[in-house]
C-alpha positions in Angstrom: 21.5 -3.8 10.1 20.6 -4.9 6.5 16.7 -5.4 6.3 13.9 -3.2 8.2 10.0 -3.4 8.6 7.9 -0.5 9.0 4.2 -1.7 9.8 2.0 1.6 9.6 -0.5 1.0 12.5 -4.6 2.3 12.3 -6.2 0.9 15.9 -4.9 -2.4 14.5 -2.3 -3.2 17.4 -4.5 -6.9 18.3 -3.3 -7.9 14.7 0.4 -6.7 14.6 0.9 -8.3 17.7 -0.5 -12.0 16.2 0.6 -10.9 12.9 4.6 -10.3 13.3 5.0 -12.1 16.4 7.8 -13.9 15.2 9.7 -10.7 14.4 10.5 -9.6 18.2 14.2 -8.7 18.2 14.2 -7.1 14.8 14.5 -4.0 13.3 10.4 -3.0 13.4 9.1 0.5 13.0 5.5 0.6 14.3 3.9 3.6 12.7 0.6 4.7 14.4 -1.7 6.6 13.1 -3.3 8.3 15.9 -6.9 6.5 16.5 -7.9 6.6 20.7 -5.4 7.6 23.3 -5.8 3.3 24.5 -4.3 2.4 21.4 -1.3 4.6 21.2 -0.5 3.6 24.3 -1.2 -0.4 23.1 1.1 0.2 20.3 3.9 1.9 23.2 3.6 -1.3 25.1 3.8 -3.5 21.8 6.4 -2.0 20.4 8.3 -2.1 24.3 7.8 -5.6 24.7 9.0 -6.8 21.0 12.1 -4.5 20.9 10.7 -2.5 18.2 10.6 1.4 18.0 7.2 3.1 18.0 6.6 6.5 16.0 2.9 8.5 17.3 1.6 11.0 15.0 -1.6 12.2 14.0 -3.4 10.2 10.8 -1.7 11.0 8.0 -2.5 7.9 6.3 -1.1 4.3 5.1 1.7 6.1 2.6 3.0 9.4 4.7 3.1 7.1 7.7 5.4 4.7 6.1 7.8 7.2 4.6 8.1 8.3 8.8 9.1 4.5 9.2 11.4 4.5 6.4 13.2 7.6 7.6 13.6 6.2 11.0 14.8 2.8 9.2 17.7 4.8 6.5 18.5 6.6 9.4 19.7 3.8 11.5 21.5 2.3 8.7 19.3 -0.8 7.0 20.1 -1.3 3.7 16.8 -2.8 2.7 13.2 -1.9 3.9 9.9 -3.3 4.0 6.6 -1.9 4.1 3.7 -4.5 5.5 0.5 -3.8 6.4 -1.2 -4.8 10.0 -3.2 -7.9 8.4 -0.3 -9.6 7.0 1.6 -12.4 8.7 5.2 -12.3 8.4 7.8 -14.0 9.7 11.7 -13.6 9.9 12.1 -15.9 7.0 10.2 -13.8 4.8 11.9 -10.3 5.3 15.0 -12.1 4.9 13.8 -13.1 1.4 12.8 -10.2 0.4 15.3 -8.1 1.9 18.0 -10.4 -0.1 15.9 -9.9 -3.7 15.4 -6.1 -2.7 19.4 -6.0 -2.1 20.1 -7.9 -5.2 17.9 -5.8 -7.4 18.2 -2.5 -5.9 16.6 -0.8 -8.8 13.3 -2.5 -8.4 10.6 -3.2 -6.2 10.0 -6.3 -4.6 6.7 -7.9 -3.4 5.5 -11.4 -2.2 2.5 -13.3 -3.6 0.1 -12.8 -1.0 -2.9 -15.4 -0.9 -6.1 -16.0 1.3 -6.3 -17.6 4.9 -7.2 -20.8 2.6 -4.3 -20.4 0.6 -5.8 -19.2 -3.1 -4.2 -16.2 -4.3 -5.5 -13.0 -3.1 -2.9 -10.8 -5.3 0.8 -10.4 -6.9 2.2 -8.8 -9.8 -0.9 -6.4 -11.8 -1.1 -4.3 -14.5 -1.7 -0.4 -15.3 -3.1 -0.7 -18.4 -2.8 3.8 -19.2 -4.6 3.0 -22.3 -7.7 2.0 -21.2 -7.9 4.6 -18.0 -8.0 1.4 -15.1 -5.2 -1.2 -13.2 -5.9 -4.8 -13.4 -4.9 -7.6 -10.5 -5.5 -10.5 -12.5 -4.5 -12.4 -15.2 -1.3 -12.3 -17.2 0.6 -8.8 -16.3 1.7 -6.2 -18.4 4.0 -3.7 -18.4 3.9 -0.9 -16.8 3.4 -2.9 -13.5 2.0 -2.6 -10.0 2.7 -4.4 -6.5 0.5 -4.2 -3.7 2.0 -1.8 -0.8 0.1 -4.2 1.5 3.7 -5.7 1.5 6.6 -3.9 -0.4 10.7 -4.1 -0.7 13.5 -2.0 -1.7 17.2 -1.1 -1.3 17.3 2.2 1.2 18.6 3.7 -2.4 15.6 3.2 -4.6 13.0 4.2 -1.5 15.6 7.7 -0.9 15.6 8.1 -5.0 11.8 8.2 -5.0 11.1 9.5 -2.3 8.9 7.3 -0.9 5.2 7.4 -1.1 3.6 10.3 -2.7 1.7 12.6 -0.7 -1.5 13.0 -0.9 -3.3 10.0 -1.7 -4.0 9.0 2.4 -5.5 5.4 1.5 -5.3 3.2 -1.7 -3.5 3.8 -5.3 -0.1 5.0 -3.6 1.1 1.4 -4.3 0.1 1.6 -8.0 2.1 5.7 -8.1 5.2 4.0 -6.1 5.2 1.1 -8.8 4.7 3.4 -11.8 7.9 5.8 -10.4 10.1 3.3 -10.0 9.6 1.8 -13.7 9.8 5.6 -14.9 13.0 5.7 -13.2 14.9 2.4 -15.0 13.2 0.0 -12.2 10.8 -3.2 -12.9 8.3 -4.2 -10.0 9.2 -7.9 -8.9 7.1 -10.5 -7.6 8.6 -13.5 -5.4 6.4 -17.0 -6.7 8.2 -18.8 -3.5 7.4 -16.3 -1.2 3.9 -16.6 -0.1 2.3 -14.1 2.0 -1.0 -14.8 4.1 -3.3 -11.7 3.6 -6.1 -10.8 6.2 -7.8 -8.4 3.4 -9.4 -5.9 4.6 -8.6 -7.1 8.4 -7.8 -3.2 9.2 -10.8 -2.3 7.1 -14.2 -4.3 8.2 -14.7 -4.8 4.3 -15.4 -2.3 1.2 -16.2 0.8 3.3 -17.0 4.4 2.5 -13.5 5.4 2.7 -12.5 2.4 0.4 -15.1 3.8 -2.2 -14.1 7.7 -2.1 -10.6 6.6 -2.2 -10.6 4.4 -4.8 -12.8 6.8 -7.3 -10.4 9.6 -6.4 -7.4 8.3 -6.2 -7.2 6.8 -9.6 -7.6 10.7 -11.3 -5.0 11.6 -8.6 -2.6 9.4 -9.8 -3.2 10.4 -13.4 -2.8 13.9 -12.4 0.7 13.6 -10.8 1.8 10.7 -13.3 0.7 10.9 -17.1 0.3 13.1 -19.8 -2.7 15.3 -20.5 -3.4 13.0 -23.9 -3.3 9.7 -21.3 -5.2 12.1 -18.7 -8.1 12.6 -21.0 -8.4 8.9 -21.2 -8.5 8.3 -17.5 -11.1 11.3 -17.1 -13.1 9.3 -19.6 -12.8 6.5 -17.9 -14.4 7.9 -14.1 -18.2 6.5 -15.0 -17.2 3.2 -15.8 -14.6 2.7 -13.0 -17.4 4.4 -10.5 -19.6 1.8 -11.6 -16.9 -1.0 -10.7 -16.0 1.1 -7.1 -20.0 0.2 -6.5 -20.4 -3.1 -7.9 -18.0 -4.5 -5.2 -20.5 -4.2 -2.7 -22.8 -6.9 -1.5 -26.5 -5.4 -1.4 -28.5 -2.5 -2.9 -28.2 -0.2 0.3 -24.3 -0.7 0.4 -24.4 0.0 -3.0 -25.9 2.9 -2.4 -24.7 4.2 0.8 -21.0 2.7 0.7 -20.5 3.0 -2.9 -22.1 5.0 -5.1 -22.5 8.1 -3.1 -18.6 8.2 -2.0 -18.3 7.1 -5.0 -19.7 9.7 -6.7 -17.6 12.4 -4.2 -14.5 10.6 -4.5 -15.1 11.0 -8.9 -15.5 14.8 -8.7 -12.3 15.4 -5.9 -10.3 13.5 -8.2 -11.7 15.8 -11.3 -10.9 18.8 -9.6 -7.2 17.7 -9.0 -7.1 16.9 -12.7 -8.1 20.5 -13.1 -5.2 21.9 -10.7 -2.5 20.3 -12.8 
């Protein structure tokens, strides 16, 4: 059984059944993240009906409810595992793909390119630029790199040797820790050009929400504090103002500005400050 899927749900099981229809038979781990009773027992029924295996568990969010997949995946002998989210579509032809690149570079992560439902790009290969305290999604990339965990490959070695996702991040920026670890660890982060992903964004989230604010403004001093120095720290912690004022720029109108960004925001800046502080 070379090449698993884990798909870590969130009352998202309308999706992953349109989304990864074509992968009934195969080895699927559907992860929910306990939402209402009538979905848990949606994803049972799912996962019954497409030959997959269904894990329940409370919310632990998108990165601890993978690493429960993956577990489940190593321990029924795949070789290589993927990690999608419920608004992707992905078909066998695909995780074949990037099972085969994950096998042949089993040091490194592997993504797609994922674009929009009108086929632009939405994302691929980014950049952490530690010097200037922010990530970047476009233009040409720089090392260190980042891959989207909206869809992510590696050998069962490299995802045992890091450990999987890092706890305590529960939504957004374990993707950009994962990518950093495995490039502190010999690895490179890979992006497949001929492997093109259609990406629902933000199909499991309605949009830039709250959570997607707090997260984001958090998150980023979160992954300083487990990852970089305290000379690279101080640059990030100089950094929160600006990168608040981007969380809330993304919004569309002055009351989401206000009520979606800049006041999670602005909760999300200080949590992160105070994990900075506990390191």
């Amino acid at each position: 059984m070379p090449v698993g899927v884990v798909v870590v749900n969130y009352a998202s099981s309308e999706l992953i059944a349109r989304n990864f229809s074509d992968l009934a038979g195969q080895p699927v781990i559907l992860v929910d993240n306990f939402s209402t009773t009538a979905e848990r027992d949606a994803c049972a029924q799912l996962a019954a009906d497409r030959g997959w295996l269904s894990v329940a568990g409370p919310n632990v969010g998108y990165g601890e409810g993978a690493n429960l997949g993956l577990r489940r995946l190593s321990d029924a002998g795949c070789e290589a595992m993927i990690v999608a989210n419920p608004d992707l579509e992905l078909d066998r032809d695909q995780v074949a793909q990037l099972g085969a690149a994950a096998l042949e570079h089993p040091d490194d992560l592997v993504g797609p390119l994922l674009i929009n439902s009108d086929g632009s790009i939405w994302g691929g290969l980014g950049s952490i630029a530690v010097d200037q305290g922010r990530i970047f999604s476009r233009g040409e990339p720089t090392a260190p790199y980042w891959l989207s965990g909206a869809c992510l490959a590696a050998s069962a070695a490299l995802w045992q040797r890091l450990g999987g996702f890092a706890e305590g991040y529960f939504m957004y920026w374990e993707d950009v820790d994962l990518s950093y670890r495995a490039q502190v660890a010999g690895g490179t982060c890979r992006q497949l050009e001929a492997v093109r992903v259609r990406h629902d964004v933000g199909g499991t989230q309605g949009g830039k929400s709250a959570l997607y604010s707090y997260y984001n403004a958090r998150n980023r001093l979160v992954f300083a504090a487990k990852n970089l120095s305290p000379a690279q720290q101080r640059i990030w912690r100089a950094a929160r103002w600006r990168e608040l004022r981007r969380v809330v720029s993304r919004q569309p109108d002055r009351l989401a500005k206000l009520t979606r960004g800049l006041w999670p925001a602005l909760r999300g800046t200080l949590a992160g400050q105070r994990e900075l502080r506990l390191r």
